[in-house]
C-alpha positions in Angstrom: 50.5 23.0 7.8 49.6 20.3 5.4 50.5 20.2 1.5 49.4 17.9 -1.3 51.4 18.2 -4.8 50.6 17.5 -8.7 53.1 17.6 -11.6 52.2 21.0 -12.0 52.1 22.8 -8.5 51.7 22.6 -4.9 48.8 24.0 -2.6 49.7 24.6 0.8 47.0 25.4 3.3 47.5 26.2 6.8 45.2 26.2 9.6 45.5 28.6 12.5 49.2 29.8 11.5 51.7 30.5 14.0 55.0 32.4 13.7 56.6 29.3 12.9 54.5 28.5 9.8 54.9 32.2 8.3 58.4 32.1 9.0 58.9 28.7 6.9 56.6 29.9 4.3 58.3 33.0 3.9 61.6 31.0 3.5 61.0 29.1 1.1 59.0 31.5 -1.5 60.5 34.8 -0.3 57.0 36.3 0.4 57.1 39.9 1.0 57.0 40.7 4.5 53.9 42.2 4.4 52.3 39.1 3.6 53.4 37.8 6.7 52.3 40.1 8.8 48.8 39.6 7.0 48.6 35.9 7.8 48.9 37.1 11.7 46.6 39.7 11.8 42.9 40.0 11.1 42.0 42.2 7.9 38.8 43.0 8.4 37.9 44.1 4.5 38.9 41.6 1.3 41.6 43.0 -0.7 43.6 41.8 -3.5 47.5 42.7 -3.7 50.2 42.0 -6.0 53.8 41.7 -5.1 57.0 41.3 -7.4 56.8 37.3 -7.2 53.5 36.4 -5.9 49.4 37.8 -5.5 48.1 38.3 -2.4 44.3 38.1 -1.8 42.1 38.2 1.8 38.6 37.2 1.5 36.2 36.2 3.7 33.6 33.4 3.7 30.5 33.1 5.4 30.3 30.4 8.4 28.0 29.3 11.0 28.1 29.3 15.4 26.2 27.2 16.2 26.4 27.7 20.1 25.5 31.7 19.3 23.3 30.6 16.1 24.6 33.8 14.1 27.0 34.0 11.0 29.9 35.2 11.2 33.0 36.0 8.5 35.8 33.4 8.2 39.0 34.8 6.9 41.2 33.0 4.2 44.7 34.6 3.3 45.4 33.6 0.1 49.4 33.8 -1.6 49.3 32.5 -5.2 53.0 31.9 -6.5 54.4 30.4 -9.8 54.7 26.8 -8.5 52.4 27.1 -5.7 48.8 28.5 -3.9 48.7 29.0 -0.3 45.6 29.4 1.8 45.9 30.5 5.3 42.6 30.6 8.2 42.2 30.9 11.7 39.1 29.1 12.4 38.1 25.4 10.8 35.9 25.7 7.0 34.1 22.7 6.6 34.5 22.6 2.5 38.1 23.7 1.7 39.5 21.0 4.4 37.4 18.7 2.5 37.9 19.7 -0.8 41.4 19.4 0.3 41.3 16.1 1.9 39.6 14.4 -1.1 42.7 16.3 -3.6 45.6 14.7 -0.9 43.6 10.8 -0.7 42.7 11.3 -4.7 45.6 11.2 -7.6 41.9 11.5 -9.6 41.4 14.6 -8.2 44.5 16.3 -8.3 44.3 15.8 -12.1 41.4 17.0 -12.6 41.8 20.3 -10.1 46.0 20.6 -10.3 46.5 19.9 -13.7 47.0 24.0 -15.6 47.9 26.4 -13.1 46.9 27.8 -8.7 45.0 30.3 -10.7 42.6 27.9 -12.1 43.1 25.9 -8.4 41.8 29.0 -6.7 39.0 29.6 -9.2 37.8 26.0 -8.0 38.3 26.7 -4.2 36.2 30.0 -4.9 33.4 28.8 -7.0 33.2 25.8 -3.9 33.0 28.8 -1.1 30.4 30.4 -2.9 28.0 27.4 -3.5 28.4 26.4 -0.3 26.4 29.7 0.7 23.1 28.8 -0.9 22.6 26.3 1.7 22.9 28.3 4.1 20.6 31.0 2.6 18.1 28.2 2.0 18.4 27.6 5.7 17.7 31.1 6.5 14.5 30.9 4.2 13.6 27.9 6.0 13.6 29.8 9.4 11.8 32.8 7.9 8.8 30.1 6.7 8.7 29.0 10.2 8.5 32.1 12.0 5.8 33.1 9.4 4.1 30.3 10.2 4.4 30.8 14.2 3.4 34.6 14.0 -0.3 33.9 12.0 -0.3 30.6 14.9 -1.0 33.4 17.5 2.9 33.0 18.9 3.8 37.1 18.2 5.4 37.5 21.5 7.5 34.4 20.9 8.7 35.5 17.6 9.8 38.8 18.4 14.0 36.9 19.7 13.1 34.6 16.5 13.2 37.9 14.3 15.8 39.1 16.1 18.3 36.4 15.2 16.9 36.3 11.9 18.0 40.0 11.7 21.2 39.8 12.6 22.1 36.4 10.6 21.2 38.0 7.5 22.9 41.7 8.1 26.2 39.2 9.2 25.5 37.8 6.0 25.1 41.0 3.7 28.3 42.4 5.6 30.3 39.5 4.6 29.2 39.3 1.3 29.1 42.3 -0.1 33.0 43.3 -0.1 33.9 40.5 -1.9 32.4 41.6 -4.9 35.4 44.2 -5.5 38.1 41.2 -4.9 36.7 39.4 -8.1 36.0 42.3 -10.0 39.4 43.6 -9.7 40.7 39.8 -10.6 38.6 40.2 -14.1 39.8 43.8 -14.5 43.3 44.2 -13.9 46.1 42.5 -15.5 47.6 40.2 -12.9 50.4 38.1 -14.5 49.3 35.1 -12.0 46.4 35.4 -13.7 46.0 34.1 -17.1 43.6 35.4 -19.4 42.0 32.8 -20.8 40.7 32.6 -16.7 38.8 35.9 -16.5 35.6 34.6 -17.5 35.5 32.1 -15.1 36.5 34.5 -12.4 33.6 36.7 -14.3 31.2 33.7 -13.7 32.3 34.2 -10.1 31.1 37.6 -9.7 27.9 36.6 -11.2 27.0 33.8 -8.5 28.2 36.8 -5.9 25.2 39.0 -7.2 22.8 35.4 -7.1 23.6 35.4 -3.6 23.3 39.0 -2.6 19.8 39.1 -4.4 19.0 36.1 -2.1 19.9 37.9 0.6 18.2 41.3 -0.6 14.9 39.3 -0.7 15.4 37.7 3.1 16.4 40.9 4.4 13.0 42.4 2.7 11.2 39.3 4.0 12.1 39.5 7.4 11.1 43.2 7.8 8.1 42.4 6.4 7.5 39.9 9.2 8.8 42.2 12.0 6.3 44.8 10.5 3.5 42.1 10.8 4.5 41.3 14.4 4.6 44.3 15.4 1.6 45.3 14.4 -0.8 42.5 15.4 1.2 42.8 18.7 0.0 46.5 19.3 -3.3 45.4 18.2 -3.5 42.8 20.5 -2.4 45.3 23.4 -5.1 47.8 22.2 -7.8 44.8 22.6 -6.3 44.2 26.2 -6.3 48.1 27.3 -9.4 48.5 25.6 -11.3 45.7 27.3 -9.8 47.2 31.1 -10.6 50.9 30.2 -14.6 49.4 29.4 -14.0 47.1 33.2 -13.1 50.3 35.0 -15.7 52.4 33.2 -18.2 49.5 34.4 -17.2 49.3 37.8 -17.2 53.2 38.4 -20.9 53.6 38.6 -21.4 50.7 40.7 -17.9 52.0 43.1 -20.0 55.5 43.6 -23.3 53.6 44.6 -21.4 51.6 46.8 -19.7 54.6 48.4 -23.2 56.4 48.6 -24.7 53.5 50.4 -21.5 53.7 53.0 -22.1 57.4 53.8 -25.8 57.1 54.1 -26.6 56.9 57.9 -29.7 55.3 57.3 -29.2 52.6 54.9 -32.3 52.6 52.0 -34.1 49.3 52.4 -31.8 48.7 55.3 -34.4 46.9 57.1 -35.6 45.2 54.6 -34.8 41.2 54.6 -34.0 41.0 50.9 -32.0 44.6 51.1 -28.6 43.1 49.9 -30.5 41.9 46.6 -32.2 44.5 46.4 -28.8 46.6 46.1 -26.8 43.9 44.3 -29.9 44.2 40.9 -29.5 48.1 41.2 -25.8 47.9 40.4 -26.5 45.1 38.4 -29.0 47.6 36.5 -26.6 50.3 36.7 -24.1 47.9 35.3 -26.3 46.8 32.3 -27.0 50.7 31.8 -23.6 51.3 31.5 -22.8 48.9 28.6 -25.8 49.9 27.0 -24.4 52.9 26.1 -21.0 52.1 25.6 -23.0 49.8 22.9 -24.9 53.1 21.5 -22.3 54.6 21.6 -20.3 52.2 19.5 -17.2 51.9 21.9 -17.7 48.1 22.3 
């Protein structure tokens, strides 16, 4: 549990909280024991509560696995008191320990971020989360360019685990983002008293970079269908072309199978005595052969 402090507030954020940690916490503002129960178990959709001393609010924030290469939701439990905010996650998020290291080394900072109210605090720490999803999504479009760009190289079978992950990055993606939508909305539309007024339109601005990002992430999601629809089709064409050019080997080889099989029933072999008998044979099934493609050609199934 680490805190930095201005003249104005305190933020308090907590990584991985214990029993411990929720049991201090909830000593020393007198959070509702609901809240507490909250920081120790998952909730899987984003809501927004409010309590008789304090606002409540789980959202989640897009992050990366590398090891699995997939997106996944990170939670953040977030408790916004009179003379404090309190953010609570299980796993690590690269911006907010940042943003939090640079407010604790920086008296700079903490004026310019802690200086009105955790309202305005949380606005900052939510603007931040949501930025920090555009690289990502420019990642994404960066990986959709390349599997593009592998498919028209000849590479379909490769690409078919490459869409794959695609796939399910972007539908991890769309399910993480898409609650959260409701969280701001209902933080510009109801009257929280932690909430000042003169802040809804900046939470309002926050709903707008929401929709930014989930029109990104319709167009990927239209993009990479697309792609799969490409793939898949010059796959099955390319599997036609293979079946195709063994059904017109077969049909060659039957006519020239029968001769052969005549020839081994015959007792007496034609041109059997002959010297040049095996050549003789080998240019009638060539001729056959030749026959054969020549109407397959007439025919127009070459």
């Amino acid at each position: 549990m680490q805190e930095v402090k201005s003249n104005k507030f305190s933020w308090i954020d907590i990584k991985e909280p214990d029993a411990d940690d929720a049991l201090k916490i909830q000593r020393k503002f007198s959070l509702h024991p609901l809240i507490i129960e909250e920081f120790s178990t998952p909730t899987l959709r984003p809501k927004a509560s409010e309590y008789e001393n304090c606002l409540y609010l789980a959202v989640h924030v897009p992050l990366f696995n590398i090891e699995n290469k997939t997106t996944y939701p990170g939670e953040i439990d977030i408790v916004i008191c009179n003379d404090a905010l309190i953010t609570a996650h299980d796993t690590d998020i690269y911006q907010l320990t940042e943003f939090f290291k640079e407010l604790k080394a920086s008296p700079k900072k903490r004026e310019q971020y802690m200086s009105q109210s955790p309202g305005k605090l949380l606005h900052f720490i939510m603007e931040m989360l949501l930025e920090s999803c555009f690289p990502k999504l420019d990642h994404i479009s960066k990986k959709l360019d390349y599997i593009e760009d592998e498919i028209f190289a000849g590479n379909e079978k490769e690409m078919v685990f490459e869409i794959s992950v695609a796939k399910r990055d972007i539908l991890n993606f769309r399910r993480t983002m898409k609650p959260q939508k409701t969280v701001f909305e209902s933080l510009v539309t109801k009257n929280y008293v932690l909430i000042e007024n003169n802040l809804k339109p900046y939470y309002q601005d926050l709903i707008g970079t929401n929709i930014r990002i989930w029109n990104n992430l319709e167009s990927l999601k239209e993009t990479i269908e697309s792609l799969e629809a490409t793939n898949n089709s010059l796959l099955s064409n390319k599997l036609d072309m293979t079946m195709k050019i063994l059904t017109i080997f077969s049909a060659v080889l039957l006519p020239l199978t029968v001769y052969s099989n005549i020839l081994a029933m015959s007792a007496q072999i034609p041109f059997g005595n002959n010297p040049h008998g095996f050549w003789i044979h080998m240019g009638i099934m060539l001729i056959l052969g030749l026959i054969t493609i020549t109407v397959f050609k007439l025919k127009k199934w070459l």
